[in-house]
C-alpha positions in Angstrom: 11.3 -15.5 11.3 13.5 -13.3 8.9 14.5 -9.6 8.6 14.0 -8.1 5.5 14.2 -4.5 3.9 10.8 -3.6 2.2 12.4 -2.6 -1.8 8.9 -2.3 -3.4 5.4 -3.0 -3.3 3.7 -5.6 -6.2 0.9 -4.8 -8.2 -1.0 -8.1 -9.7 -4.4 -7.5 -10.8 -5.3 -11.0 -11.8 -5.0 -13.1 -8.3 -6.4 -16.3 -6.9 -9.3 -16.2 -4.6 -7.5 -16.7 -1.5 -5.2 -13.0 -1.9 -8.6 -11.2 -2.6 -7.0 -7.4 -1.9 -3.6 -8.2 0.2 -1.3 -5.8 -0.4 2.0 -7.6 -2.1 5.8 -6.3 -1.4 8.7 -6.9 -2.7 11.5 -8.1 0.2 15.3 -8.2 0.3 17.3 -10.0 2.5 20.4 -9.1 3.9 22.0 -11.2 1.6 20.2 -9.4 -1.4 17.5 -12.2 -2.5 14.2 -11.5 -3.1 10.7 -12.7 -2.0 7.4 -11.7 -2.3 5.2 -11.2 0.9 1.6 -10.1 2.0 1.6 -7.2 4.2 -0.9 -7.1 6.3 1.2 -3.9 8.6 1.3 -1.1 6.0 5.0 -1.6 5.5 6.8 1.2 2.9 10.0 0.7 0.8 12.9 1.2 2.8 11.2 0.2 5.7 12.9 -3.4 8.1 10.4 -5.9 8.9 10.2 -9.3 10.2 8.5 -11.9 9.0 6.4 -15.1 9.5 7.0 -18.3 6.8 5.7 -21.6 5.9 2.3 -22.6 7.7 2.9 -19.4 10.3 2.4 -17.0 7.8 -1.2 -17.4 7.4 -1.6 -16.9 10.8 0.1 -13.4 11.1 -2.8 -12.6 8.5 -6.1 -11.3 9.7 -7.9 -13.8 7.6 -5.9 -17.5 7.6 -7.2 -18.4 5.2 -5.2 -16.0 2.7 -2.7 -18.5 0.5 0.7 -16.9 1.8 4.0 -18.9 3.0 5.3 -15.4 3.9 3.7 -12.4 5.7 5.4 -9.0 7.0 4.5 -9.7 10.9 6.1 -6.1 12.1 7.7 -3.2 10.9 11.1 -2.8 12.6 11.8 1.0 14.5 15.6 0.5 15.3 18.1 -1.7 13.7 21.5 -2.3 12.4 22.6 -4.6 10.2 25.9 -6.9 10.6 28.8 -6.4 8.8 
């Protein structure tokens, strides 16, 4: 698992079968690369999540079998950032 700042949310309109209507954002990590990640928690820009990778992040889905190797698994109340 990671922590990452939600920056945006992805709109594709053409996907394969297997992202049907997952909502798509747009993650930072601390270190200021991005990835793209289903979000299956309702996460908004600005808000720190944590998620799931590889294999694990199909689980943290409510359908496994959405084609993900990253999922927001929880929106993150309280936290501060090192340095």
């Amino acid at each position: 698992m990671e922590i990452m700042q939600v920056v945006g949310s992805l709109v594709c309109t053409q996907r394969v079968g297997g992202l049907d209507h997952s909502n798509l954002r747009v993650l930072r990590t601390p270190k200021g690369k991005f990835n793209v990640a289903v979000d299956p928690v309702g996460a908004s820009p600005g808000n720190w999540v944590f998620t799931a990778s590889g294999s694990a992040a199909r689980f943290a889905c409510p359908d496994p079998n959405v084609l993900t190797d990253l999922t927001i698994g929880g929106i993150i109340d309280f936290w501060e950032p090192d340095g």
